[in-house]
PQR file of N, CA, C, O and H, with PARSE charges and radii, in Angstrom:
ATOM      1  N   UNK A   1       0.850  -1.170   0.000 -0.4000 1.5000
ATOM      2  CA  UNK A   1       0.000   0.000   0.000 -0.0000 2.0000
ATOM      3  C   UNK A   1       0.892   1.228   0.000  0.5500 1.7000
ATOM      4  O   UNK A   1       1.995   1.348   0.532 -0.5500 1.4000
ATOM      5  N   UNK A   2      -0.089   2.485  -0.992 -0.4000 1.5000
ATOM      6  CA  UNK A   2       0.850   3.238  -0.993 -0.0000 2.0000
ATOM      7  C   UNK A   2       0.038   4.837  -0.616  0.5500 1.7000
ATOM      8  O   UNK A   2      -0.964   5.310  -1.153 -0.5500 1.4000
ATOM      9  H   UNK A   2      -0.985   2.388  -1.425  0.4000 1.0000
ATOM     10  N   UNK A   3       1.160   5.600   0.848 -0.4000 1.5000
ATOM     11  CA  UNK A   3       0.474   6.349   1.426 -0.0000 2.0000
ATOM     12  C   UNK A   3       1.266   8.011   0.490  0.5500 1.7000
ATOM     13  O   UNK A   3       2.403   8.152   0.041 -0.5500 1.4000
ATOM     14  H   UNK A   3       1.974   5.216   1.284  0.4000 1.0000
ATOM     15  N   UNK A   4       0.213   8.896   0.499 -0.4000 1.5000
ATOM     16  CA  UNK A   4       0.812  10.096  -0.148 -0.0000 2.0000
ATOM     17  C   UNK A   4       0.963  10.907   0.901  0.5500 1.7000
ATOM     18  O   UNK A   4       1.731  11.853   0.727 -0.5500 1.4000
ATOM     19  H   UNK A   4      -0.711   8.781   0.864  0.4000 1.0000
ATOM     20  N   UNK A   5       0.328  10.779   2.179 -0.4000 1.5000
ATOM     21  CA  UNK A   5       1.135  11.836   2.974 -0.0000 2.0000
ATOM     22  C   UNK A   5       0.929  10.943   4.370  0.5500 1.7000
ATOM     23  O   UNK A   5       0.640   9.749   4.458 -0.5500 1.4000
ATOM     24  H   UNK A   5      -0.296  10.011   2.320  0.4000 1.0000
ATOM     25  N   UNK A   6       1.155  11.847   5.358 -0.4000 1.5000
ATOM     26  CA  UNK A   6       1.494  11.333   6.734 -0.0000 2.0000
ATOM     27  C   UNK A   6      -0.024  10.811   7.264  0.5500 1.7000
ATOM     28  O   UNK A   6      -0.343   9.730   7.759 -0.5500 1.4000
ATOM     29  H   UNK A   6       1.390  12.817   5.286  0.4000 1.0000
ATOM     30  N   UNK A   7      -0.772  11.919   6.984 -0.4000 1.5000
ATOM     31  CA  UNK A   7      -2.592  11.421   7.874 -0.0000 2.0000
ATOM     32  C   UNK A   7      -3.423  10.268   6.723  0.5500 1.7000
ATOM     33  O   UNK A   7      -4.628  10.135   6.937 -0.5500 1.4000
ATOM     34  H   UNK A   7      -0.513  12.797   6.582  0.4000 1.0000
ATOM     35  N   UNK A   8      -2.919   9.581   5.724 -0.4000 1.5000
ATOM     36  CA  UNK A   8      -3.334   8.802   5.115 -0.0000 2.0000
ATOM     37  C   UNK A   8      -2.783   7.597   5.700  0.5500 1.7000
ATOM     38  O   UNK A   8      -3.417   6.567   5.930 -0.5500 1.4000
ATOM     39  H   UNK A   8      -1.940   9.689   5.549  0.4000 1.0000
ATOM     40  N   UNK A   9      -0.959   7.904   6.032 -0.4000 1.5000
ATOM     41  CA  UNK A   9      -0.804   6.991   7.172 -0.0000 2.0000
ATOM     42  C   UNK A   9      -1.195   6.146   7.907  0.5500 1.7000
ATOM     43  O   UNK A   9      -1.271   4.918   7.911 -0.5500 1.4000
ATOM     44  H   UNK A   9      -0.444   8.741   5.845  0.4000 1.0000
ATOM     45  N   UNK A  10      -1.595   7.469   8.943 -0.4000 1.5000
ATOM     46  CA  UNK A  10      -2.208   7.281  10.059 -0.0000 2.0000
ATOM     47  C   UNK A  10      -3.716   7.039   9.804  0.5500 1.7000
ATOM     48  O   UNK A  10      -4.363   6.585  10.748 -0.5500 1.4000
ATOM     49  H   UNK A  10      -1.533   8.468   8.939  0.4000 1.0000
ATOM     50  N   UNK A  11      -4.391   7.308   8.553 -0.4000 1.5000
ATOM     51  CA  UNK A  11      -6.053   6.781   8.572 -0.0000 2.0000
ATOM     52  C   UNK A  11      -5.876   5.332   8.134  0.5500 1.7000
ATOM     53  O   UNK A  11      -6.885   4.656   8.336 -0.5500 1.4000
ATOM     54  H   UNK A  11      -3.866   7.677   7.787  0.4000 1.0000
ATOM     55  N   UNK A  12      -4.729   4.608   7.522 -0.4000 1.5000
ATOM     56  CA  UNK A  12      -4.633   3.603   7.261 -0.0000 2.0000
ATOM     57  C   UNK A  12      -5.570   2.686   6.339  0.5500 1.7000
ATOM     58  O   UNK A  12      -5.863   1.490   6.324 -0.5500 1.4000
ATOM     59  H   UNK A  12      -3.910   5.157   7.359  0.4000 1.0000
ATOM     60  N   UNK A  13      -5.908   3.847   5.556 -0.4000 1.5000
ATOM     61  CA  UNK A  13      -7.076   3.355   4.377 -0.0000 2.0000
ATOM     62  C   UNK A  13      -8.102   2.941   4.931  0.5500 1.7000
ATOM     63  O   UNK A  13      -8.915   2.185   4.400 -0.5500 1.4000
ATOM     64  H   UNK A  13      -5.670   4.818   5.568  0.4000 1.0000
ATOM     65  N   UNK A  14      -8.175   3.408   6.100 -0.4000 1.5000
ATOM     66  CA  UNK A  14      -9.979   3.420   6.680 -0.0000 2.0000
ATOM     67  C   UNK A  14      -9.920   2.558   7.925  0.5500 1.7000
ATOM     68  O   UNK A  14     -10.838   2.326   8.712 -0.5500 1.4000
ATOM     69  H   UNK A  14      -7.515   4.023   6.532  0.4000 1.0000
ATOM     70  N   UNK A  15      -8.543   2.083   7.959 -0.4000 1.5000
ATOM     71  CA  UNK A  15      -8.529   1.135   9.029 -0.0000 2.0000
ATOM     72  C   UNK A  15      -7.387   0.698  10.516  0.5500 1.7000
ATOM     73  O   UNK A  15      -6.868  -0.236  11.126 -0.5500 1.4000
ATOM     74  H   UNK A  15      -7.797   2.271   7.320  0.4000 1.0000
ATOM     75  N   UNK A  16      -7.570   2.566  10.441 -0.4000 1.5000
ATOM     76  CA  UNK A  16      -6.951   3.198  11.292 -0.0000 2.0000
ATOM     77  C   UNK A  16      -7.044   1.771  12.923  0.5500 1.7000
ATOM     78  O   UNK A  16      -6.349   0.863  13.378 -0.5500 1.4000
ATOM     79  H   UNK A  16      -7.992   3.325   9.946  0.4000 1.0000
ATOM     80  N   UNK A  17      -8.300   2.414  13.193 -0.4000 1.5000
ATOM     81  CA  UNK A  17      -8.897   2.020  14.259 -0.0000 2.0000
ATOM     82  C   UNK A  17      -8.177   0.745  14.651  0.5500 1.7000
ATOM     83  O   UNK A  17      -7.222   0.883  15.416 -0.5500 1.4000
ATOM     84  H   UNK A  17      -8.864   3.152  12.823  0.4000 1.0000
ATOM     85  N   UNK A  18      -8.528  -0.630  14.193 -0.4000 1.5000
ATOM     86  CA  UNK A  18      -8.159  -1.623  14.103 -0.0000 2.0000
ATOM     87  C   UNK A  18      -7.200  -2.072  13.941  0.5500 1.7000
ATOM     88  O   UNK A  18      -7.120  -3.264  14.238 -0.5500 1.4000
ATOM     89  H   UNK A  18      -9.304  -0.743  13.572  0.4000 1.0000
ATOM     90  N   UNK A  19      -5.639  -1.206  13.247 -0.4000 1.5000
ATOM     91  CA  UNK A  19      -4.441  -1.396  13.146 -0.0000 2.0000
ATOM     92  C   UNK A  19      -4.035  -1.018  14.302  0.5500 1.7000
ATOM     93  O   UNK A  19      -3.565  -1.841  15.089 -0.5500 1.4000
ATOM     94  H   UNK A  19      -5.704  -0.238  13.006  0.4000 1.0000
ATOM     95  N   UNK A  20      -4.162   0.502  14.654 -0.4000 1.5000
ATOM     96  CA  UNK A  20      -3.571   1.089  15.557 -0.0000 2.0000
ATOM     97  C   UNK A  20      -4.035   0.296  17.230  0.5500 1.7000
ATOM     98  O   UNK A  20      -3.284  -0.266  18.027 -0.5500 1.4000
ATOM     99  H   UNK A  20      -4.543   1.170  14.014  0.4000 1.0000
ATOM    100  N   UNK A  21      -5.427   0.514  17.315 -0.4000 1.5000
ATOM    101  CA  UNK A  21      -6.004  -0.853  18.195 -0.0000 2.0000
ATOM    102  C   UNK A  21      -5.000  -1.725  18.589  0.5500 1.7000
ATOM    103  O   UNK A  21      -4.144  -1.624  19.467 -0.5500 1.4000
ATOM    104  H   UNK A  21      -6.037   0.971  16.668  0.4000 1.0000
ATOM    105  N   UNK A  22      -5.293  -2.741  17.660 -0.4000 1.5000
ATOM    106  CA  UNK A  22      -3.686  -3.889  17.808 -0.0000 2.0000
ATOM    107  C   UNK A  22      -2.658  -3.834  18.071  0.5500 1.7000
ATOM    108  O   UNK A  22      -2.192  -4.712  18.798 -0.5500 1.4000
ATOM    109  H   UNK A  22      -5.989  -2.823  16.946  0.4000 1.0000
ATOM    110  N   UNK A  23      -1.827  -2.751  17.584 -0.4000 1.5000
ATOM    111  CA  UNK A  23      -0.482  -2.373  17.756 -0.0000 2.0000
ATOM    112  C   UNK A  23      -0.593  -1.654  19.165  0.5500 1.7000
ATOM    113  O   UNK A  23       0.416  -1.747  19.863 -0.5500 1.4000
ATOM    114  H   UNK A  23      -2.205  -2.038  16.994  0.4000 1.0000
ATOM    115  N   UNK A  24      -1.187  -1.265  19.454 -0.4000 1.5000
ATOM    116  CA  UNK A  24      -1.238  -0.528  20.400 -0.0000 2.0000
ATOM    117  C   UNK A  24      -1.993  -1.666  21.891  0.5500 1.7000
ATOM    118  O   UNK A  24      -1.840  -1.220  23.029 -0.5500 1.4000
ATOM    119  H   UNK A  24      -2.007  -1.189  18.886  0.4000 1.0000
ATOM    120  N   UNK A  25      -2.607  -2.792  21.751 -0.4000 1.5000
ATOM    121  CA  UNK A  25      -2.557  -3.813  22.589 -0.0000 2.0000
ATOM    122  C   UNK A  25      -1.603  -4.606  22.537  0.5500 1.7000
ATOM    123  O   UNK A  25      -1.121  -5.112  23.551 -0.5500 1.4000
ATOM    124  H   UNK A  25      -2.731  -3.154  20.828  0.4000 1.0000
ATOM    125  N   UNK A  26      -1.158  -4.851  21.279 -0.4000 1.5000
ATOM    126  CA  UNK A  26       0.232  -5.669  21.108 -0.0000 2.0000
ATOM    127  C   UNK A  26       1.199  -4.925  22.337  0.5500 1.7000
ATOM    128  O   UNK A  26       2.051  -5.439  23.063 -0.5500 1.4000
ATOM    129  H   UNK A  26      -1.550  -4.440  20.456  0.4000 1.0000
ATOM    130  N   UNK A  27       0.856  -3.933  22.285 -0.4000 1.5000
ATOM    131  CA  UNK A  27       2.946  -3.057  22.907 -0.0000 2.0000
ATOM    132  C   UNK A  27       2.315  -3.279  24.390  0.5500 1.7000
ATOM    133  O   UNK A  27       3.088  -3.859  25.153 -0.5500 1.4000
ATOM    134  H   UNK A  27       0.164  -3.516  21.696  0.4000 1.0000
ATOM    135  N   UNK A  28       1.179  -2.960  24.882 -0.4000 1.5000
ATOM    136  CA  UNK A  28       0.468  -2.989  26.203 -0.0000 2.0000
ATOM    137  C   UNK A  28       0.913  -4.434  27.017  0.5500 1.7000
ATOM    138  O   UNK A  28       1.402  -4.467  28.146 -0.5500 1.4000
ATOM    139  H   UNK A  28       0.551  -2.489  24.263  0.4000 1.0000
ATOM    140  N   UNK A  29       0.665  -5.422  26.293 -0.4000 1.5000
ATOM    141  CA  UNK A  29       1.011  -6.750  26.653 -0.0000 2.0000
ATOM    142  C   UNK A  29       2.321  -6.992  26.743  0.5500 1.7000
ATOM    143  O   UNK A  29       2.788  -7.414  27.801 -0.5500 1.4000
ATOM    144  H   UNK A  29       0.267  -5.396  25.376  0.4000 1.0000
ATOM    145  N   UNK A  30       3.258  -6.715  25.437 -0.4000 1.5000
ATOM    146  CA  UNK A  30       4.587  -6.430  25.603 -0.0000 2.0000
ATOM    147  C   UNK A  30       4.896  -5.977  26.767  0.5500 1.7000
ATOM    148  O   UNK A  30       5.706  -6.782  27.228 -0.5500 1.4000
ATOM    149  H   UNK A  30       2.879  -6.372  24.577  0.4000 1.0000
ATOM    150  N   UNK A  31       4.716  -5.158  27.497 -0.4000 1.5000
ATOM    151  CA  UNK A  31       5.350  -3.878  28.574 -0.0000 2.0000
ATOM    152  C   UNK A  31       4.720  -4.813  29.734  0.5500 1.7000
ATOM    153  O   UNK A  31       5.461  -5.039  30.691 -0.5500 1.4000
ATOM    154  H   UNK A  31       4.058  -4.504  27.122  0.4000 1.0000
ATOM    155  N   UNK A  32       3.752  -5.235  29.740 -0.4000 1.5000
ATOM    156  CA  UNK A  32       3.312  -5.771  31.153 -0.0000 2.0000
ATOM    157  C   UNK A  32       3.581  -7.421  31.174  0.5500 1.7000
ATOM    158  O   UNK A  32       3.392  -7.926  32.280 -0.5500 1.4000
ATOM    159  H   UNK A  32       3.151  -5.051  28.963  0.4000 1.0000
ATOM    160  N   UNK A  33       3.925  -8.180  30.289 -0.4000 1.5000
ATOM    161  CA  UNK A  33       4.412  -9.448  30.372 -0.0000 2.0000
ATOM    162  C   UNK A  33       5.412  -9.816  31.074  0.5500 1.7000
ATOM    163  O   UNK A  33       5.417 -10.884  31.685 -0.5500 1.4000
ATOM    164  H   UNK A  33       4.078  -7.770  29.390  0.4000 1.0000
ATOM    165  N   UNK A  34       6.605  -8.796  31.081 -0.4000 1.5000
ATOM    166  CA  UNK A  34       7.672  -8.989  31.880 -0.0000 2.0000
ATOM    167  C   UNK A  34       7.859  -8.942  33.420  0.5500 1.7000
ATOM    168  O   UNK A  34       8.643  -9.558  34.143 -0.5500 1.4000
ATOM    169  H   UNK A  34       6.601  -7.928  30.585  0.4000 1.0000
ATOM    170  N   UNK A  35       6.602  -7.739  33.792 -0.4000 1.5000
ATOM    171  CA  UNK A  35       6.260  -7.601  35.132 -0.0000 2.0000
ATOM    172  C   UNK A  35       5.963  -8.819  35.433  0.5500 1.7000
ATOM    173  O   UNK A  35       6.593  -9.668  36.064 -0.5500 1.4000
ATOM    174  H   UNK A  35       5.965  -7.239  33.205  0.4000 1.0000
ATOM    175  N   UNK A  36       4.632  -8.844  34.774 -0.4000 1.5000
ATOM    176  CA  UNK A  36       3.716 -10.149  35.617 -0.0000 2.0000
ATOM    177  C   UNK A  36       4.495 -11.122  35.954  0.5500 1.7000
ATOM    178  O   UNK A  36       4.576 -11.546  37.107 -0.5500 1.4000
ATOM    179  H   UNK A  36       4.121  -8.154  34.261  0.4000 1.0000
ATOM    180  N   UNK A  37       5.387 -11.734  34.603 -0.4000 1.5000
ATOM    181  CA  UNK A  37       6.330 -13.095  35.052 -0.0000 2.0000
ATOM    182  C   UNK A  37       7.045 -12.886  36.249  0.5500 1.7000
ATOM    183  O   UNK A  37       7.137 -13.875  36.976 -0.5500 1.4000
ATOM    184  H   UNK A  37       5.321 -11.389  33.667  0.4000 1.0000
ATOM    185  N   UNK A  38       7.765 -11.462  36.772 -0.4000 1.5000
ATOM    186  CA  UNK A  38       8.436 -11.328  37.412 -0.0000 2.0000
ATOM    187  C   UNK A  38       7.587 -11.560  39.069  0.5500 1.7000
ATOM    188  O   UNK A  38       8.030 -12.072  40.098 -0.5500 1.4000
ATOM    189  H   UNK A  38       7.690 -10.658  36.182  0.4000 1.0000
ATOM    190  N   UNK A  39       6.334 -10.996  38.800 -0.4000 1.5000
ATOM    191  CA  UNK A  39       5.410 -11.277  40.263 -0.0000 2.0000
ATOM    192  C   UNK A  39       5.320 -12.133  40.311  0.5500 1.7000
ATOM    193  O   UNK A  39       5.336 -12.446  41.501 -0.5500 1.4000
ATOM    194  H   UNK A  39       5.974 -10.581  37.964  0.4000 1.0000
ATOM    195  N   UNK A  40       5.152 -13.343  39.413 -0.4000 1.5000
ATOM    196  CA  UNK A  40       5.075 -14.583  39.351 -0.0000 2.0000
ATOM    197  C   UNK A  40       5.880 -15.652  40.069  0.5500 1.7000
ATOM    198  O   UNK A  40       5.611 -16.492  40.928 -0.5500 1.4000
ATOM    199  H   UNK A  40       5.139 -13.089  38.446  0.4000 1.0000
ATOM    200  N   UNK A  41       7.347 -15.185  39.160 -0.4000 1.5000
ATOM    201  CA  UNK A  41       7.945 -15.857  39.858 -0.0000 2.0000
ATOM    202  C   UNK A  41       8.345 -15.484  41.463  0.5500 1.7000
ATOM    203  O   UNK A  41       9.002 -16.280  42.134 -0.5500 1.4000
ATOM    204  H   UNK A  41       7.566 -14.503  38.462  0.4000 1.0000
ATOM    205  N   UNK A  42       7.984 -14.478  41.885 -0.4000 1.5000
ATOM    206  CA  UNK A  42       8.703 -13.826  43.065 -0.0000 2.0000
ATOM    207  C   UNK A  42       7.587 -14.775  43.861  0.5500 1.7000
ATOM    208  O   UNK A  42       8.092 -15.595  44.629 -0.5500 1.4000
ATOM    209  H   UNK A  42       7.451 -13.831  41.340  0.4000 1.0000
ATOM    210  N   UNK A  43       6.273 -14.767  43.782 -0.4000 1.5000
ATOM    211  CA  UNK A  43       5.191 -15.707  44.550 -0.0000 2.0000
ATOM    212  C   UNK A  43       5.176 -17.227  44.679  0.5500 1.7000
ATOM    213  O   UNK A  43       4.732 -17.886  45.620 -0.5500 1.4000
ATOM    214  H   UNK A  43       5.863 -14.101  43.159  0.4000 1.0000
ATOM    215  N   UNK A  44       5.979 -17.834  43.094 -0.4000 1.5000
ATOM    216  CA  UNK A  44       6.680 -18.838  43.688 -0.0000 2.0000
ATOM    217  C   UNK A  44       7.689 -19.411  44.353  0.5500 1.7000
ATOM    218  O   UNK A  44       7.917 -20.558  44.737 -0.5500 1.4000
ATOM    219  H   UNK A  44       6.339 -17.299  42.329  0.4000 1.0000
ATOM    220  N   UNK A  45       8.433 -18.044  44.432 -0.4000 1.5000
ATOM    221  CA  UNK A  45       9.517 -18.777  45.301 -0.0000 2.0000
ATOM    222  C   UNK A  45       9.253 -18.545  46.581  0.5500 1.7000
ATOM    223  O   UNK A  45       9.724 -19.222  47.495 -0.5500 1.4000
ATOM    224  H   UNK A  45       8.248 -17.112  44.120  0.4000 1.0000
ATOM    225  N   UNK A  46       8.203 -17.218  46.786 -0.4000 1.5000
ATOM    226  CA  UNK A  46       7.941 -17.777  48.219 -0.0000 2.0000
ATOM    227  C   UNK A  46       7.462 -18.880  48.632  0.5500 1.7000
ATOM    228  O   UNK A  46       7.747 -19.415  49.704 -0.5500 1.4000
ATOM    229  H   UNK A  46       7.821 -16.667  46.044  0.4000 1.0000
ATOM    230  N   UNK A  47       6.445 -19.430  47.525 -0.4000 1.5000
ATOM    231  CA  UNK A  47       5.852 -20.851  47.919 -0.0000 2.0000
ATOM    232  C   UNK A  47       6.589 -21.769  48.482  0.5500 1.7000
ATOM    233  O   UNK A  47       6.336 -22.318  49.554 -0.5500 1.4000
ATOM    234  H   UNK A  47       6.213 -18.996  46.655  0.4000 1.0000
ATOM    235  N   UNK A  48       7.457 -21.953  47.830 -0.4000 1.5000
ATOM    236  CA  UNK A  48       8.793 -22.661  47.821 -0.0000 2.0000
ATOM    237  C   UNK A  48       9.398 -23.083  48.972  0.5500 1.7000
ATOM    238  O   UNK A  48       9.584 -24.195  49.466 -0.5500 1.4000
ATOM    239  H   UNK A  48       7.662 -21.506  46.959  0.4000 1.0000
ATOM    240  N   UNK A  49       9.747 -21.634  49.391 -0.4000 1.5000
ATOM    241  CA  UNK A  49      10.024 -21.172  50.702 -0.0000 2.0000
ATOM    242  C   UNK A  49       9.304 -21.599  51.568  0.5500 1.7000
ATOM    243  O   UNK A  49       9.703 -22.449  52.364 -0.5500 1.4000
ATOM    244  H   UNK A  49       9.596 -20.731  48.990  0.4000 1.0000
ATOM    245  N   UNK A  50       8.300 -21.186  51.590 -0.4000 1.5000
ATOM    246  CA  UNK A  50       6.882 -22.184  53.009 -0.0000 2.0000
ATOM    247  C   UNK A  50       6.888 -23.123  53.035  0.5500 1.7000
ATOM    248  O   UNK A  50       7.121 -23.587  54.150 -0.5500 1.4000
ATOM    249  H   UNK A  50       7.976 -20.495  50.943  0.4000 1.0000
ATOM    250  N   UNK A  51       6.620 -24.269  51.743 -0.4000 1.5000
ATOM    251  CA  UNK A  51       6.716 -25.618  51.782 -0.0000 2.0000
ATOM    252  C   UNK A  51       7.934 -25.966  52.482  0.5500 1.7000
ATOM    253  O   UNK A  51       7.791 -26.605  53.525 -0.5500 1.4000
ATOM    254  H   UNK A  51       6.431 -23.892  50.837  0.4000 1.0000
ATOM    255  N   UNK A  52       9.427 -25.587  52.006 -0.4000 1.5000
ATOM    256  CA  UNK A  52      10.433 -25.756  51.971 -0.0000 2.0000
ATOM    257  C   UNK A  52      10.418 -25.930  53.668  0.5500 1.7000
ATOM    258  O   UNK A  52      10.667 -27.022  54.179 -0.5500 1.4000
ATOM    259  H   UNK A  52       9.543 -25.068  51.159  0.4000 1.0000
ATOM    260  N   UNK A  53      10.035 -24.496  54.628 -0.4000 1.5000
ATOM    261  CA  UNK A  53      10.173 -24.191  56.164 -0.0000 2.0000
ATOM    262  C   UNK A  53       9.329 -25.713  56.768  0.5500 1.7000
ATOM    263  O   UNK A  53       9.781 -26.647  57.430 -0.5500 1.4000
ATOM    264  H   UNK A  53       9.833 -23.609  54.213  0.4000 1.0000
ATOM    265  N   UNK A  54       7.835 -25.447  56.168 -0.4000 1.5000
ATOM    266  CA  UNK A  54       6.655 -26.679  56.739 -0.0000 2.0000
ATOM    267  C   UNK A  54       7.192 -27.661  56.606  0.5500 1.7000
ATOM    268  O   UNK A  54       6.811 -28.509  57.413 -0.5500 1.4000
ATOM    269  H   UNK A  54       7.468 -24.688  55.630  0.4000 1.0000
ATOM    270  N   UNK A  55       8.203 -28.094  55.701 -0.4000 1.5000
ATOM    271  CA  UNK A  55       8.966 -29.862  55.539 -0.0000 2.0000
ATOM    272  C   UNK A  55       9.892 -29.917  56.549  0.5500 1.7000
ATOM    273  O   UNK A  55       9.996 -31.065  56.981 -0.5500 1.4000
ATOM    274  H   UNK A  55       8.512 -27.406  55.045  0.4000 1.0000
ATOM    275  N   UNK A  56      10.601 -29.125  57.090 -0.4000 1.5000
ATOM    276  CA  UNK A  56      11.940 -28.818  58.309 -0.0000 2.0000
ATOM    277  C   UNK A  56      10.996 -29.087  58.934  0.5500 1.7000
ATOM    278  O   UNK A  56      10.890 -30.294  59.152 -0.5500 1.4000
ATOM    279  H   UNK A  56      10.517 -28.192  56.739  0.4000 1.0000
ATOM    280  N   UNK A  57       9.900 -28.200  59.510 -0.4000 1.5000
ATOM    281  CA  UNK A  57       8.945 -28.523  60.836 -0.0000 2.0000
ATOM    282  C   UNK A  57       8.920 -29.405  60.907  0.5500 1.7000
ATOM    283  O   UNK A  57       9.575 -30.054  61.722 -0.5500 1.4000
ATOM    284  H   UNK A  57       9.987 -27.220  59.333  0.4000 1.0000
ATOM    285  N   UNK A  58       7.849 -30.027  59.761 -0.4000 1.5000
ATOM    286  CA  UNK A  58       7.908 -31.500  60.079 -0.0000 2.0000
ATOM    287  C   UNK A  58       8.855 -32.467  60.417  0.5500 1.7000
ATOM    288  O   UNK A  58       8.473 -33.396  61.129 -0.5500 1.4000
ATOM    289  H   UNK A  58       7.317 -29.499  59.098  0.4000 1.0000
ATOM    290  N   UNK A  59       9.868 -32.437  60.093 -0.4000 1.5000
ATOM    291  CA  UNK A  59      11.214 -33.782  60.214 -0.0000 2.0000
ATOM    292  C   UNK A  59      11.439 -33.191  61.869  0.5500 1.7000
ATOM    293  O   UNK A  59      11.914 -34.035  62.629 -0.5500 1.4000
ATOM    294  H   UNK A  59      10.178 -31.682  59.514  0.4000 1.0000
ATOM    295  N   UNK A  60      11.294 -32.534  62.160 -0.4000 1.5000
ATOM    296  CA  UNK A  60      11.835 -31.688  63.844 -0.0000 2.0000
ATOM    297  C   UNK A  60      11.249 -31.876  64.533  0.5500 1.7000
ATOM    298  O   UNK A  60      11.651 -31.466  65.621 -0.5500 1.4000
ATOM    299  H   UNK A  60      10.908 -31.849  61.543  0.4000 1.0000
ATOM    300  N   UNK A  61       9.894 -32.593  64.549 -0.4000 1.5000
ATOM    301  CA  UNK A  61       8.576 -32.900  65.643 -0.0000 2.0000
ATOM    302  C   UNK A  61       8.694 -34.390  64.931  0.5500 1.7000
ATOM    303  O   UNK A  61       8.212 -35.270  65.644 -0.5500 1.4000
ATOM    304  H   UNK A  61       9.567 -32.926  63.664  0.4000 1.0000
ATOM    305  N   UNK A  62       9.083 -34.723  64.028 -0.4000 1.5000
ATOM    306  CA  UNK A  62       9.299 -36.426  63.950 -0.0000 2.0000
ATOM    307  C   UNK A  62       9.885 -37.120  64.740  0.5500 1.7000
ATOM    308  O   UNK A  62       9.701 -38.140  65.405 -0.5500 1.4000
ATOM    309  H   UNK A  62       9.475 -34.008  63.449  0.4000 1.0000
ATOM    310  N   UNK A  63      10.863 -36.154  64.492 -0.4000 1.5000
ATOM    311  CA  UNK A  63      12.512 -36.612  65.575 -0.0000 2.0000
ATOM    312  C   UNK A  63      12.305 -36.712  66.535  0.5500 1.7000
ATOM    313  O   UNK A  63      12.686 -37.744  67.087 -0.5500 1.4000
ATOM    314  H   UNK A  63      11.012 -35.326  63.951  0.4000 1.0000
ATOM    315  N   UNK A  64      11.459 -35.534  67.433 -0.4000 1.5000
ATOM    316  CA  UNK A  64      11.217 -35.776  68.834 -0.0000 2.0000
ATOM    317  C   UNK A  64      10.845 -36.599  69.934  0.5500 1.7000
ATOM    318  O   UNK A  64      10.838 -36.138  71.075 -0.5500 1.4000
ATOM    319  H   UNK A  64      11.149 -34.696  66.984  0.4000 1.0000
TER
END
């Protein structure tokens, strides 16, 4: 496709809306994917961590 100036561009032959839309949820998801994984993983390793403490408890009141 071929644009003759900049706001034909941006109207995108009528289908502004729906390009820009997308691209513009595309980058949204981009930018917040990295967070989330990162909360993610930070919540599993606490899990981790608890199980990890609750299994010591346990072997320490076995022993007793």
């Amino acid at each position: 496709m071929q644009w003759n100036s900049v706001g034909e561009f941006f109207a995108m032959g009528g289908y502004a809306l729906y390009v820009w839309g997308s691209f513009g949820a595309c980058a949204l998801l981009m930018i917040a994917e990295p967070f989330l994984a990162k909360r993610r993983l930070s919540e599993v390793r606490k899990s981790l961590i608890r199980e990890r403490l609750a299994d010591e408890l346990e072997l320490q009141q076995r022993s007793q």
